[in-house]
C-alpha positions in Angstrom: 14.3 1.6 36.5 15.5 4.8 35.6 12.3 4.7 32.4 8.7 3.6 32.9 7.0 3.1 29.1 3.2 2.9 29.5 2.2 0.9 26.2 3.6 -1.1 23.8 2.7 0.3 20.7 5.3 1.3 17.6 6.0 4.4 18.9 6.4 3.6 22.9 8.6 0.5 21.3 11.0 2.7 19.7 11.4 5.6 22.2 11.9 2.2 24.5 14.9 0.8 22.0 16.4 4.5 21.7 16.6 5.0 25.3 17.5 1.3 26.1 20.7 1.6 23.2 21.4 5.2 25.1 22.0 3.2 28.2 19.3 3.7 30.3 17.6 1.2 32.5 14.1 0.9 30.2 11.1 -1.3 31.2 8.0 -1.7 28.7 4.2 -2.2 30.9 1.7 -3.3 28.7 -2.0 -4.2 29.6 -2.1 -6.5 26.8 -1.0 -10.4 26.1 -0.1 -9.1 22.8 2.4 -6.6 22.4 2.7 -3.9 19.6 -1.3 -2.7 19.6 -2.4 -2.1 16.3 0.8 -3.1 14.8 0.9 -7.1 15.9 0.1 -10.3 14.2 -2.2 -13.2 15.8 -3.0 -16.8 14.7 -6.7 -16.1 14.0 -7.5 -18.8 11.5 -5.8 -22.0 11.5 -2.1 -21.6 9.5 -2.7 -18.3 8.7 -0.8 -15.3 10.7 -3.1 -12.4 10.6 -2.7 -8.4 11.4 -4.9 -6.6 14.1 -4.3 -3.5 13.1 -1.9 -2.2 10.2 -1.0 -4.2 7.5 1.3 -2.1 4.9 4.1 0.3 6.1 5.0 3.4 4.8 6.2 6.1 6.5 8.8 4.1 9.0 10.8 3.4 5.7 11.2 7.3 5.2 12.4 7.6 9.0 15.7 5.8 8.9 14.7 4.4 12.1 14.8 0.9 11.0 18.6 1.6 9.4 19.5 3.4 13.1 18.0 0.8 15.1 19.6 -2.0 12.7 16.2 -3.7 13.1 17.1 -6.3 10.3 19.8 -7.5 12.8 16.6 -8.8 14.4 14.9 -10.3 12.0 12.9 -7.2 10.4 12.7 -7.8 6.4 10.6 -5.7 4.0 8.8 -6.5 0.9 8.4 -3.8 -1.7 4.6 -3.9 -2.9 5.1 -3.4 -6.5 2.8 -2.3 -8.1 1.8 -0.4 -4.6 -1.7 0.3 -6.0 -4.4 -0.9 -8.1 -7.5 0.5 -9.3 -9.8 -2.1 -10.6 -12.4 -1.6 -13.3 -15.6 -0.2 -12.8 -18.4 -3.5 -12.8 -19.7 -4.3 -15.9 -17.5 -2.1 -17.9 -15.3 -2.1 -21.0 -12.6 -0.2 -19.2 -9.4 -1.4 -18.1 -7.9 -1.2 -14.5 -5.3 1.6 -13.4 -2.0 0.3 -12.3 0.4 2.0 -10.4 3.9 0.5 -10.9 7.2 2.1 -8.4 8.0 2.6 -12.4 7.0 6.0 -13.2 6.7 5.2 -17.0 5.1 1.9 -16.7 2.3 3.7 -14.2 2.1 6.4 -17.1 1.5 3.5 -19.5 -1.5 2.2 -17.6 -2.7 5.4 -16.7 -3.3 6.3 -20.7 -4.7 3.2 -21.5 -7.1 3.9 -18.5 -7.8 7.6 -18.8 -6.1 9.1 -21.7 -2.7 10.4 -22.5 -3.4 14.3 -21.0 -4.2 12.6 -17.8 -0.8 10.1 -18.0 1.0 13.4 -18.8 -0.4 15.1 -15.9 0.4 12.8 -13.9 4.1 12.2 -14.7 4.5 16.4 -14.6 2.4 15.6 -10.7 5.0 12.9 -9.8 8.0 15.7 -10.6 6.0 18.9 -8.6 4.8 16.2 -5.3 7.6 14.1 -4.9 10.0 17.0 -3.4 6.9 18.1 -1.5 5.9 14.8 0.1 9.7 14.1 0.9 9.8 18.0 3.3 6.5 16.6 4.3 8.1 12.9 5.7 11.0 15.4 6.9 8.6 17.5 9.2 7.1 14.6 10.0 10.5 12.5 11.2 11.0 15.0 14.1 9.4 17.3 16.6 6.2 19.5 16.1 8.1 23.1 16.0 7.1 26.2 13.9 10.5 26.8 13.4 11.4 23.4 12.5 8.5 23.4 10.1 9.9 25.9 8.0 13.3 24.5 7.8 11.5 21.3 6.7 9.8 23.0 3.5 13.0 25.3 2.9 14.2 25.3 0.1 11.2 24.2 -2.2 10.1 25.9 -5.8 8.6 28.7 -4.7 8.9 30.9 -7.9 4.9 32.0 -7.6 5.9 33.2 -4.5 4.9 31.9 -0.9 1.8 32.6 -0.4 1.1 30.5 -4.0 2.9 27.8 -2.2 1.3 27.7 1.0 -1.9 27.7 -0.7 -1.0 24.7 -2.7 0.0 22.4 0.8 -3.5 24.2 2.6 -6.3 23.4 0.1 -8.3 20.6 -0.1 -7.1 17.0 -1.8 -10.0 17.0 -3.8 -9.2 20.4 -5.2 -5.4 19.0 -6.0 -6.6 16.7 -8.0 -9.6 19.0 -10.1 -6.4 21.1 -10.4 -4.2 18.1 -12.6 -6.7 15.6 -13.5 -9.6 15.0 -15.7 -10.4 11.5 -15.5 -12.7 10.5 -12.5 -11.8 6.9 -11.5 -7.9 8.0 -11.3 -8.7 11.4 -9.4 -11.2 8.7 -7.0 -8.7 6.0 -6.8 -5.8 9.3 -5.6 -8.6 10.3 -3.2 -8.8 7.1 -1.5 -5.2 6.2 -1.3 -5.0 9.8 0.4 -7.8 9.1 2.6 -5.9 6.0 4.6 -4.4 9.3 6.8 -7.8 9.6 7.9 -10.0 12.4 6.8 -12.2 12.6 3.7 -10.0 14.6 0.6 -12.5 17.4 0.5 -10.9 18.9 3.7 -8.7 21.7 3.9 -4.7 20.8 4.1 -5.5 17.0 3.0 -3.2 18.0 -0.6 -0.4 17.0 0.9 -2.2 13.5 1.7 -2.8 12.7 -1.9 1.1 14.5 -3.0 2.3 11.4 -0.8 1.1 9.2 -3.7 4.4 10.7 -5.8 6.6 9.6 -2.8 5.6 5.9 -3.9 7.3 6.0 -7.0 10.9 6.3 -5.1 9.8 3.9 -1.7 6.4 1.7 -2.2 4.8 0.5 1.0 6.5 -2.2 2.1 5.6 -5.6 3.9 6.9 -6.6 6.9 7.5 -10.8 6.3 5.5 -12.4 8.9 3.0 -9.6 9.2 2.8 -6.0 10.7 3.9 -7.4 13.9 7.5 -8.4 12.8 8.5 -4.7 12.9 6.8 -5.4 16.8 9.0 -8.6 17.4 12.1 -6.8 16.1 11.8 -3.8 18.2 10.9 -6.0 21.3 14.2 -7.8 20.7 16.5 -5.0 19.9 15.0 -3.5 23.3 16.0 -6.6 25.4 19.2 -7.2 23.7 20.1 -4.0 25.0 18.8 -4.7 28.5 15.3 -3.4 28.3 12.7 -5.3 30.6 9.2 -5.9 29.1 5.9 -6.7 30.6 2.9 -8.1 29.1 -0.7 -8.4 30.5 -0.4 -5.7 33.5 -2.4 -2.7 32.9 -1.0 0.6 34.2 -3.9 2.3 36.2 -2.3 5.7 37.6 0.6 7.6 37.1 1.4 9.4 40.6 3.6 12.6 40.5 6.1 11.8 44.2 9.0 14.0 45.1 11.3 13.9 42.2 10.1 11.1 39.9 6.8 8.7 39.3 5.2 6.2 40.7 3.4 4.0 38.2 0.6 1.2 39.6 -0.5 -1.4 37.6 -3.2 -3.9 37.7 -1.7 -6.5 39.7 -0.8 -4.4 42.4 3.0 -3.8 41.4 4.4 -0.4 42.3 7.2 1.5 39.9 9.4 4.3 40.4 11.0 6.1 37.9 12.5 9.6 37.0 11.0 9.6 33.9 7.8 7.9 32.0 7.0 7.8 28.5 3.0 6.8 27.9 2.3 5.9 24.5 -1.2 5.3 25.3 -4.1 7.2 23.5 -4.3 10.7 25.3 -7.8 10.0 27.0 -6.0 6.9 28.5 -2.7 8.9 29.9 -5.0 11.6 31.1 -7.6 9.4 32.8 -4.4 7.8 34.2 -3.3 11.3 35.6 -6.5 11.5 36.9 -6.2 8.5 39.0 -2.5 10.0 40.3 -4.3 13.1 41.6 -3.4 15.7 38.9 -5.8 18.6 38.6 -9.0 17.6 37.3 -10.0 21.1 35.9 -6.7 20.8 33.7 -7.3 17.5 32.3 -11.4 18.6 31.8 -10.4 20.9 29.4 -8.1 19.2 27.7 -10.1 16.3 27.2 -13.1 18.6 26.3 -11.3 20.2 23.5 -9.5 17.0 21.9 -11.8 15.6 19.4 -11.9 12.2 18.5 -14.2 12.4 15.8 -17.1 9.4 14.9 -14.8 6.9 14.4 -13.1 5.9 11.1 -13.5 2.4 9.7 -13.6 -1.1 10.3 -11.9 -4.5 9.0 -13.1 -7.9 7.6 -9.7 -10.7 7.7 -10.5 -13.1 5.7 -9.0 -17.0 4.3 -9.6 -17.6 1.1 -9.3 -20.9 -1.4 -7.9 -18.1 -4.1 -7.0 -14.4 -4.8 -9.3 -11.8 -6.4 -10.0 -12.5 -10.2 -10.4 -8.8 -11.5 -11.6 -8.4 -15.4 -8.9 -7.0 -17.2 -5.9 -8.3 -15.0 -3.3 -10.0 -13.3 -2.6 -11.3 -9.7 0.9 -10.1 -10.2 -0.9 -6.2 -11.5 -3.2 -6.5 -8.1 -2.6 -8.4 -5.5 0.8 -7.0 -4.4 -0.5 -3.5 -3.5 -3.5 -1.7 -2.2 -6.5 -2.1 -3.8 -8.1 1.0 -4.2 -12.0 -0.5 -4.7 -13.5 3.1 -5.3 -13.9 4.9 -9.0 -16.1 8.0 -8.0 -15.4 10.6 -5.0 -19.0 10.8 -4.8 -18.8 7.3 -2.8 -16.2 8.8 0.0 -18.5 12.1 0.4 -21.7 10.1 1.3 -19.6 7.7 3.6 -18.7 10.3 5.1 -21.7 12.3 5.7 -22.6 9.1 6.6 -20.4 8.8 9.2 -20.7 12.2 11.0 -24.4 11.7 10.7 -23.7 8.5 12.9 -24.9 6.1 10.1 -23.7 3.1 8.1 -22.4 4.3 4.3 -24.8 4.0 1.7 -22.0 1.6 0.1 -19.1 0.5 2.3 -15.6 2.0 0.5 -13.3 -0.5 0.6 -9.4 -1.2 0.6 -8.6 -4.2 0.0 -4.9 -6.3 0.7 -3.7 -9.3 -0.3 -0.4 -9.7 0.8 -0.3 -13.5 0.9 0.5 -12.9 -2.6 3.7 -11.1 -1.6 4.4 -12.9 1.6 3.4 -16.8 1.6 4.1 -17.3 4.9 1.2 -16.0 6.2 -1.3 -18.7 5.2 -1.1 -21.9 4.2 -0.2 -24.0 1.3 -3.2 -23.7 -1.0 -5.0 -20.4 0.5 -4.8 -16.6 0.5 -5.7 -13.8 2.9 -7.0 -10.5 2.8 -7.8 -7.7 4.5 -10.7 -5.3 3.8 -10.5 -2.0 5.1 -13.6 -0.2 4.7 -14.1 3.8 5.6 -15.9 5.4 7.5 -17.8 3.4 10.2 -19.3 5.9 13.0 -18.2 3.9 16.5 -21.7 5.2 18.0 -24.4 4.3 15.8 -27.5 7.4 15.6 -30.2 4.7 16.7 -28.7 3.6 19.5 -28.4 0.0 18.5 -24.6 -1.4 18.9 -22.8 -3.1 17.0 -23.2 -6.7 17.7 -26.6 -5.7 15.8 -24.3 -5.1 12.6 -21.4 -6.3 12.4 -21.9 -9.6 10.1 -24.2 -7.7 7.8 -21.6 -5.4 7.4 -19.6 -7.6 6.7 -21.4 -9.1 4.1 -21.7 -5.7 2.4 -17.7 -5.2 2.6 -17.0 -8.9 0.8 -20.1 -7.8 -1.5 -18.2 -4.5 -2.7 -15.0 -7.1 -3.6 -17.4 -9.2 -5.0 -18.8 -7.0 -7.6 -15.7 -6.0 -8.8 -14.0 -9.5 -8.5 -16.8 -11.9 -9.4 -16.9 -15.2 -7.3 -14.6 -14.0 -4.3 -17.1 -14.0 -1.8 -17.3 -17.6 -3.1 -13.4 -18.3 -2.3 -13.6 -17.2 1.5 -13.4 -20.2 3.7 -13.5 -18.0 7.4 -13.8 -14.5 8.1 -13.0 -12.4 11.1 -15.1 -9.2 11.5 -13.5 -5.9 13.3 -15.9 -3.5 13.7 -15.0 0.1 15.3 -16.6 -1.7 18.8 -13.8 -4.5 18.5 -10.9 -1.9 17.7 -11.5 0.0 21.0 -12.1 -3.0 22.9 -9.0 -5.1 21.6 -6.6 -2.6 20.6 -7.2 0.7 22.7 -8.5 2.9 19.7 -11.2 5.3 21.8 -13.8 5.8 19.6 -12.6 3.0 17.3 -9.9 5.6 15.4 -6.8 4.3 14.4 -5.7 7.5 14.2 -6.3 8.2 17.9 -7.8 11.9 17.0 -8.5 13.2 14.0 -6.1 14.2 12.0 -7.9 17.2 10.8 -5.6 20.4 10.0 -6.7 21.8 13.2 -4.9 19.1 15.0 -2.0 18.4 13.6 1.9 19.6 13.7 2.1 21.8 16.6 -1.7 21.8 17.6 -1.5 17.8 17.8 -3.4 16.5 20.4 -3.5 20.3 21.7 -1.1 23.4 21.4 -0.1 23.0 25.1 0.6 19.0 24.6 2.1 19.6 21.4 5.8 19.5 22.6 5.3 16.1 23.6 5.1 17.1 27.6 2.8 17.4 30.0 2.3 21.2 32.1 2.8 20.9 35.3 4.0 17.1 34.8 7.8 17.7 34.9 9.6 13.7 33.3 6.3 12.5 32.1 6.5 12.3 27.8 3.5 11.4 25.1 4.1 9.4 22.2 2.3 7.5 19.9 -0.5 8.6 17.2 -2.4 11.3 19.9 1.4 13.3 18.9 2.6 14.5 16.2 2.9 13.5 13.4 -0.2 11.4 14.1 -1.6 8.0 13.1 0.1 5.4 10.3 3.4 3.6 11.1 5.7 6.0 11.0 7.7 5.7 14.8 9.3 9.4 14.6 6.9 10.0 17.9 8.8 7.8 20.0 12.2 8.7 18.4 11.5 12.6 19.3 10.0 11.6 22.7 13.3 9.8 23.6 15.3 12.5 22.6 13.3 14.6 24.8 14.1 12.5 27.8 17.6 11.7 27.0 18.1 15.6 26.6 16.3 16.2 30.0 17.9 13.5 31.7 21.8 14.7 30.3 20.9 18.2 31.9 19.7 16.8 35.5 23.1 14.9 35.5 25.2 18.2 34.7 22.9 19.9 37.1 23.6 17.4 39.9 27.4 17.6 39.0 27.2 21.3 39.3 25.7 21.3 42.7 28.1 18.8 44.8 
């Protein structure tokens, strides 16, 4: 093999296919039955195809990976969740929900019957300021973590007040955005939360952007893979072999040896590897404690670990089959079920979670997402039944008592389905079976250290070019000369988004051109 991928998530997937179409000899080594991590789909309840990890897509469909790849060639179809958001209304109120239609004016209309006409107005003058932001923001994101490259991203842009006016717009807080347009509480809370799926809590600096991504919605909504977040796995997985790519399921990788001119890769089983180049799409802790294990300089790989910060962890997961769909006051399944149910009307809610959090305790009341996309896509459950998905932030992995999990889990549970309940009366009634993920489970299952989806935090501190650290930033290892990160420890961090493993392949494609010259020049 002339490239070693260590992982099968998105990102290590795509950098395989890219490399793989480029015509290098590519093989995938994965330590798990199932391939894709956090973006595959398992048979959990009887009939019903169920997500591990992600479930809606947003950021791969403002790549143009999926177009260059020609992933619907192999059997990748999306699903526009229109409306992409809903906001139900507040328990035992007279107020009606907040819908947010791709249509700009039919998401103005709800928003004014919701919150008032200055607040629909603000919102459709937000829509016009944030969607040119958010689309330099996807275009930073698409490729690699360089100041330079940063700049020409935002080029360009209003910037009238002057740039230090605009840089101080994309630096403050979410939560200050959003004082800035909006008076109405429940839509600035129901903005908050959608912003908050990157990860960190909208009161920390640089999270604007994170809510601005909510204009980008109104040209591309999330979309829904059919069949599940893994279909975008299956897809890459067969464009890769179709182009002669090798992959290898339930094999762990333990070491990645530096020797002579290449790598030598060990797995599990015993199997030996060599390879000029390896990409490792495993968390950064992982491809480090792998380094480790190849004899590469502990003192080095101290420090980095010390100064990456994972953070406390960042939620947790209830699947669930149900006899029927949410029943919110006020209503329809075609206004709620297609999208992501924001289930939070005051930012007072995500502060305390959290503190919570940080403070290594359970939230005072879960914050929940919920999604129910057999309403979209049928073919995940069966005839007569739903699923959903309840995403609830932020659950600390290690708990301040010391107690684990195990200890929690179904009462949490409990609480989660309770939040939908209040808001939906009777669905706790219409689940049938339930399948709890708690931050324990993610890292066990899927690899998420710390049970973070997002692999680190995705605090301003570590993103861009200081994503995991400054010195790992460029996608390369010092002192590890053919060896390539990808995945969410890189830039641009967690979510779907596979511009990772699109820039790590150009990396080694690039490299790999310039040995070949070099070798040419030399005989």
């Amino acid at each position: 093999m002339t490239v070693l991928v260590v992982g099968s998530g998105h990102n290590a997937l795509v950098a395989a296919c890219y490399l793989a179409r480029a015509g290098e000899r590519v093989e995938v080594l994965e330590r798990d039955e199932v391939l894709g991590g956090a973006v595959s789909t398992v048979a959990r309840f009887p009939g019903h195809l169920v997500d591990r990890g992600s479930s809606a897509h947003i950021m791969i469909r403002h790549t143009g990976i999926v177009e260059e790849l020609e992933l619907d060639r192999f059997g990748l179809r999306y699903l526009d969740c229109d409306p992409w958001a809903f906001a139900p209304a507040p328990a035992n109120s007279d107020a009606v929900p907040i819908v947010f239609h791709r249509d700009l004016d039919r998401t103005c209309a709800s928003i004014a019957a919701a919150c008032g006409h200055r607040d629909a107005d603000a919102y459709r003058r937000f829509v016009a300021v944030w969607e040119p932001r958010a689309r330099r923001v996807m275009r930073a994101f698409a490729g690699p973590a360089r100041p330079d490259r940063l700049v020409r991203s935002f080029w360009g842009l209003d910037a009238r007040a002057g740039g230090s006016a605009l840089s101080r717009e994309f630096l403050q807080t979410g939560d200050a955005l959003l004082d800035s347009w909006f008076d109405d509480e429940r839509l600035k809370a129901a903005l908050a939360w959608f912003g908050a799926q990157s990860g960190p809590p909208m009161s920390e600096p640089g999270t604007a952007p994170m809510v601005g991504f909510a204009a980008l919605m109104h040209t591309l909504p999330p979309g829904r893979a059919v069949g599940g977040s893994g279909a975008l796995t299956a897809a890459l997985v067969a464009r890769l072999r179709a182009d002669g790519g090798e992959v290898s399921a339930g094999d762990a990788v333990t070491e990645l040896r530096r020797a002579g001119g290449g790598w030598r890769v060990r797995t599990a089983s015993g199997r030996e590897l060599a390879a000029p180049t390896v990409i490792a799409g495993t968390h950064i802790l992982t491809t480090l404690e792998l380094l480790r294990r190849g004899g590469f300089d502990a003192g080095v790989l101290d420090d980095w670990a010390r100064r990456i910060r994972v953070g406390p962890g960042i939620g947790m997961v209830v699947r669930a089959a149900t006899s029927a769909l949410p029943e919110y006051p006020g209503a329809t399944a075609a206004e709620s079920a297609r999208g992501l149910q924001l289930l939070v009307s005051d930012r007072r809610r995500l502060w305390a979670a959290h503190g919570a959090a940080l403070a290594g305790e359970l939230p005072p009341r879960p914050v929940v997402l919920a999604m129910s996309f057999s309403a979209l896509d049928p073919s995940i459950a069966p005839a007569g039944e739903h699923q959903l998905s309840l995403w609830a932030q932020w659950h600390p992995r290690r708990l301040a008592d010391g107690s684990g999990w195990d200890a929690h889990a179904e009462r949490e549970g409990d609480r989660i389905v309770g939040e939908l309940d209040s808001l939906a009366p009777g669905f706790a009634d219409s689940v049938r079976r339930r399948f709890v993920q708690t931050p324990a489970d993610l890292e066990r299952e899927l690899g998420l250290l710390g049970g973070n989806v997002m692999h680190v935090e995705m605090s301003l501190d570590q993103m861009f070019f200081w994503r995991p650290l400054p010195e790992l930033s460029g996608q390369r290892v010092p002192g590890a000369p053919g060896l390539f990160l990808t995945g969410a420890s890189t830039h641009p961090g967690g979510g779907v988004s596979g511009a990772s493993g699109r820039t790590a392949a150009r990396l080694a494609l690039r490299d790999r051109r310039r040995a070949r010259w070099s070798s040419i020049g030399r005989r």
